[in-house]
N, C-alpha and C positions, 0 to 999 in steps of 0.2 A: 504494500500500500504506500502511495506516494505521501511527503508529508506536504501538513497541510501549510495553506500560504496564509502568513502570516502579515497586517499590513500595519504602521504604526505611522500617526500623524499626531502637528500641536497646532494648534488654533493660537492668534492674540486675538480675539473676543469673541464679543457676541455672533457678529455677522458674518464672519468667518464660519464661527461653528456650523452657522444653518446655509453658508456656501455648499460647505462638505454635505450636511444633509442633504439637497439640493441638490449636488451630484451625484447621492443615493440614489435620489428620491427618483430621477429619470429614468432609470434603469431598473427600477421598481416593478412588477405587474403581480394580479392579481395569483393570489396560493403564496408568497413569498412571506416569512416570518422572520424580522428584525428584533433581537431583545437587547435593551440597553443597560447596562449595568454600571452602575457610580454612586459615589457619594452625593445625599442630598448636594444640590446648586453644582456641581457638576457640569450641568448644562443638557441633560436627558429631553426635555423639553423643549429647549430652545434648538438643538438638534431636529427633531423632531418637528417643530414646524419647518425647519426647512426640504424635508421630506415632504411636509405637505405639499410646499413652491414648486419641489419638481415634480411632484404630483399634480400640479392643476389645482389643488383644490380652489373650491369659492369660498371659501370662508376660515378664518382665522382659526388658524391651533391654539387651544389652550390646554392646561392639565388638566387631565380629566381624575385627579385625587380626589375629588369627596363624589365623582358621581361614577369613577371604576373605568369608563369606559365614554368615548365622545368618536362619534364618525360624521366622517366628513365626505362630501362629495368631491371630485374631481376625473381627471383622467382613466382613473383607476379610485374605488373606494378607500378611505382609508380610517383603519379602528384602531382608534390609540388607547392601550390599555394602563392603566398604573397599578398595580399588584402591592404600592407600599402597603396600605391596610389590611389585607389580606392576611387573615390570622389559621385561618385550616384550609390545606391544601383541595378537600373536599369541594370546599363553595367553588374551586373553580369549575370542576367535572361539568357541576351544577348551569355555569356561565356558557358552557358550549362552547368556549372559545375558537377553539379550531373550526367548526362551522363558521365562522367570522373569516375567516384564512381562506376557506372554500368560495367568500363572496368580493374580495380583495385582498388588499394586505394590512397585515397585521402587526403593529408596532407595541412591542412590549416592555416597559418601564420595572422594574423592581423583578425581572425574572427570577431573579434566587427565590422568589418565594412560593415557588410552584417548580421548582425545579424537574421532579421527576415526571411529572406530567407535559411538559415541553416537548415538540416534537424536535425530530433529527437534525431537519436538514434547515436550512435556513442562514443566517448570519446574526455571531452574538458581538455587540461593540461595547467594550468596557472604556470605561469614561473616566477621567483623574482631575484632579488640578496639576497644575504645570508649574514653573518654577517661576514665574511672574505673573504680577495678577493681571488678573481676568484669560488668562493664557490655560487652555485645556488640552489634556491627550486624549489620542485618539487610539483604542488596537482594534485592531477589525478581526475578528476571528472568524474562517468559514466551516459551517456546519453540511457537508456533505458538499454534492457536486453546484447543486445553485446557490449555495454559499462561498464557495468559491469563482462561479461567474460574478459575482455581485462585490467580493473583493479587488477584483479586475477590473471590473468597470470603475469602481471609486478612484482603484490609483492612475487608471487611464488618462480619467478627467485633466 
């Protein structure tokens, strides 16, 4: 098995950050699952709307933390999940989530907290702060074969 490709970027801000989403976010279509992993303020969200941009969406990303989950229209649908509240891995079964995957793609926020329920293949981005402010890392990890096109295409951009 070949190993997998690993891709590591730093952001200085904000608009940067959701540039990089943004050049996800084109190369995005529907069944693809993105999970974002960082420390609160991070930038998982601000990321994330930029996915929305190269999505098309019509309408503004926000976090979806107190209502679990916001979809938006665009291009390609997109269901932004945040997983921080999420206390037994159960309620997720519960949420369908992967049915959501089935009807676009699907952005996932606080994945450790559903971990074994997560499917395969997809691409996971763990998120840091950086060594000056407002400066973030990026590691792009691919989860099977479409997560590894989806690493390609980010560092292609």
């Amino acid at each position: 098995m070949a190993d997998q490709h690993h891709f590591e970027l730093a952001t200085g801000g904000e608009e940067e950050t959701r540039a990089i989403g943004e050049r996800l976010g084109r190369a995005l279509r529907t069944g693809d699952v993105v999970l974002l992993s960082g420390d609160l303020g991070t930038g998982k969200t601000c990321f994330t709307q930029g996915i929305g941009r190269g999505l098309q969406c019509t309408s503004a990303v926000n976090s979806p933390s107190f209502v679990l989950m916001n979809e938006y229209a665009g291009r390609e649908k997109l269901f932004h999940v945040d997983l921080y509240r999420i206390e037994d891995v159960e309620d997720l079964d519960e949420l369908g989530l992967w049915d959501y995957a089935e009807q676009g793609v699907l952005v996932i926020e606080w994945p450790e907290r559903g971990a074994e329920l997560l499917p395969g293949d997809g691409l996971v981005i763990e998120l840091r702060y950086g060594d000056r402010d407002h400066q973030r890392r990026f590691r792009f990890i691919p989860r099977g074969p479409r997560g590894e096109e989806l690493v390609g295409a980010v560092e292609a951009a």
